[in-house]
C-alpha positions in Angstrom: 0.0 0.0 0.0 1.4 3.2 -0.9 1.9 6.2 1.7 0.3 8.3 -0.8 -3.2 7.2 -0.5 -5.2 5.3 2.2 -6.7 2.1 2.0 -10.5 3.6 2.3 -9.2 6.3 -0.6 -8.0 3.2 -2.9 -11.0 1.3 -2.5 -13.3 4.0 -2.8 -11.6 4.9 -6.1 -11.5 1.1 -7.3 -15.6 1.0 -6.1 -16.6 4.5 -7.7 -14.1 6.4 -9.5 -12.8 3.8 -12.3 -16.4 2.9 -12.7 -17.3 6.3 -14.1 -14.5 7.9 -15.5 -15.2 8.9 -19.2 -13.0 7.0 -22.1 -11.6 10.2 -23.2 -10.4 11.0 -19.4 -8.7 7.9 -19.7 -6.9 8.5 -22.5 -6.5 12.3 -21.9 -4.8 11.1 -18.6 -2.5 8.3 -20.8 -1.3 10.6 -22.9 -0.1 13.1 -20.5 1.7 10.7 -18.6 3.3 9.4 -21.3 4.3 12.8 -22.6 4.9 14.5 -19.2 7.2 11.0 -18.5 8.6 11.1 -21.8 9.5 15.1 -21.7 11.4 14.1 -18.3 13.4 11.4 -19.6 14.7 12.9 -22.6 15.7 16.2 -20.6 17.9 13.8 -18.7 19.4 11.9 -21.9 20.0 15.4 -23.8 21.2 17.4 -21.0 24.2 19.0 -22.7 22.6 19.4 -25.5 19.7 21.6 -23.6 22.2 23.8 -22.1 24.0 24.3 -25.1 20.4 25.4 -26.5 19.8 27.5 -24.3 22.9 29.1 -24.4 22.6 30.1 -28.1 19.0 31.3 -27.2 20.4 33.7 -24.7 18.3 31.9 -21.2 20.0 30.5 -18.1 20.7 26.6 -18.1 19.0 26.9 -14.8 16.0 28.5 -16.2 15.4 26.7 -19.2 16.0 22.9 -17.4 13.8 23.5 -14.6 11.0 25.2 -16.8 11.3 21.8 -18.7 10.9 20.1 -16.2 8.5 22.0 -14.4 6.4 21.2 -17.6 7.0 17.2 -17.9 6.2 17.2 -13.8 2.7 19.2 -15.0 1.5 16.9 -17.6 2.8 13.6 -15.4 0.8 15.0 -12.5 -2.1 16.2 -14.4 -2.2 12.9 -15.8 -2.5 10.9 -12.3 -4.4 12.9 -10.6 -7.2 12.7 -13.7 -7.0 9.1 -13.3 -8.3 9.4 -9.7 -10.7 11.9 -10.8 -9.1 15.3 -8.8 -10.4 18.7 -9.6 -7.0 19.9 -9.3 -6.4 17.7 -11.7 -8.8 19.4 -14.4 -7.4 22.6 -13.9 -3.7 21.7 -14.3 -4.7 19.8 -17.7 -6.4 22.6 -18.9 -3.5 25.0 -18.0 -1.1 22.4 -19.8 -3.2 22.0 -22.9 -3.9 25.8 -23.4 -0.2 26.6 -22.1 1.3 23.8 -25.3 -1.5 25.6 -27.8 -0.2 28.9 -27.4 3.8 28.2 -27.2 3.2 26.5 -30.3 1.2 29.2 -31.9 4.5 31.4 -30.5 6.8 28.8 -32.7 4.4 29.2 -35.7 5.7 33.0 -35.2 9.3 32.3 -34.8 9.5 29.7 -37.5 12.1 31.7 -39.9 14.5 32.7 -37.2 14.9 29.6 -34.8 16.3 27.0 -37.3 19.6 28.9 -38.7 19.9 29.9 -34.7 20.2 26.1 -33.2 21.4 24.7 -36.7 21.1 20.9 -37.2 18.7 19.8 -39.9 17.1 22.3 -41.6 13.2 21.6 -42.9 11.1 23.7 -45.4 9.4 26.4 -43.2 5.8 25.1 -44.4 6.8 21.7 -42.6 7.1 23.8 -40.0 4.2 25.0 -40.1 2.5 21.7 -40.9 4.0 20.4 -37.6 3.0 22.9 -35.2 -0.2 23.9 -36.9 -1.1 19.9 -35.8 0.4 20.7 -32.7 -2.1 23.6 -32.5 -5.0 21.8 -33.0 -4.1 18.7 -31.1 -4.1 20.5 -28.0 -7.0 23.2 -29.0 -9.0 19.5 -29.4 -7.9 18.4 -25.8 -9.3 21.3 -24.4 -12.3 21.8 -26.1 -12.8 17.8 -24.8 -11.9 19.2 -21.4 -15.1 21.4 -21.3 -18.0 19.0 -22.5 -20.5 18.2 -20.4 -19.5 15.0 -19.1 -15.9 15.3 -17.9 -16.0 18.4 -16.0 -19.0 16.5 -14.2 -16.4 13.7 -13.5 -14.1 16.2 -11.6 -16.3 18.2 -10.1 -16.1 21.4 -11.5 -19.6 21.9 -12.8 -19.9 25.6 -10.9 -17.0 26.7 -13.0 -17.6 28.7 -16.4 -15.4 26.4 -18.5 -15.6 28.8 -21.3 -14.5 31.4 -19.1 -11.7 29.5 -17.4 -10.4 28.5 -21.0 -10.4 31.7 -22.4 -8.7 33.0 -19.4 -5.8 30.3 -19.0 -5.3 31.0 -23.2 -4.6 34.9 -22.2 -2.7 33.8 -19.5 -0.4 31.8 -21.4 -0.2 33.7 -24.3 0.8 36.5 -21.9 3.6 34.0 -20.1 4.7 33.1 -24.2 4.9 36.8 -24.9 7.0 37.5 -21.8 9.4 34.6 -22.9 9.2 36.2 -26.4 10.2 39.7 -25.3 13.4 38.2 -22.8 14.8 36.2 -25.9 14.8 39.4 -28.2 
């Protein structure tokens, strides 16, 4: 048994949480696991590389790991905690999905510069834009699912305007993107 949950929490979520959990939480809560697991590992592997990133971009090594990381530690715990059905849990994957939509509409902007700056393979710019327009909409997708009907009722968070909170973690972000934006140039 794990310190991190009682035995009355574990079988209550065995009896009533797994039971009602929409599909698309499931796999919503998969997926960001995998990618918050996934963005941790491959910060370790490529280390040097990262800080040699980041010093041709101009940011701290400090900075720019632990924002990484900060990010592969939101979508792993976003990803658990939706599993169990956490309200926290809705908010965090709504911050991560809107914060991922808007630094990739930020790439979209940047696509002409940021190549010939890190060097390494260079792509047509309109498979850039291919590749982060997808990105774009995968996420936009994830949080429009975020908002039906059914899953905010899963985690509790019915009294909340979901359009509202959406709209305002998209400003939000784009605001944190802009303020990256403006310390890199």
């Amino acid at each position: 048994m794990s310190d991190l949950y009682t035995k009355k929490e574990v079988e209550e979520y065995v009896t009533n949480v797994a039971l009602e959990r929409p599909l698309g939480v499931s796999i919503a809560a998969i997926l960001l696991i995998f990618n918050g697991a996934l963005l941790l590992v491959t910060q370790l592997l490529t280390l040097n590389a990262l800080n040699e990133a980041s010093t041709l971009v101009g940011v701290c090594r400090g900075m720019f790991q632990g924002f990484i990381a900060l990010l592969g530690l939101a979508g792993t715990t976003a990803g658990v905690g939706m599993l169990f059905g956490k309200k926290w849990a809705w908010w965090l994957a709504v911050f991560y999905f809107t914060y991922e939509t808007m630094r990739y509409a930020c790439a979209i902007l940047f696509i002409p510069n940021v190549p010939p700056v890190l060097g390494g393979v260079q792509l047509s710019p309109a498979l850039y834009y291919i590749k982060y327009g997808m990105r774009i909409i995968w996420n936009l997708s994830f949080t429009l699912f975020m908002c039906r009907s059914k899953v905010p009722a899963f985690f509790q968070t019915n009294e909340v305007n979901k359009w509202r909170a959406c709209i305002a973690l998209l400003l939000i972000n784009g605001v944190l993107v802009a303020i990256g934006w403006g310390l890199l140039n």
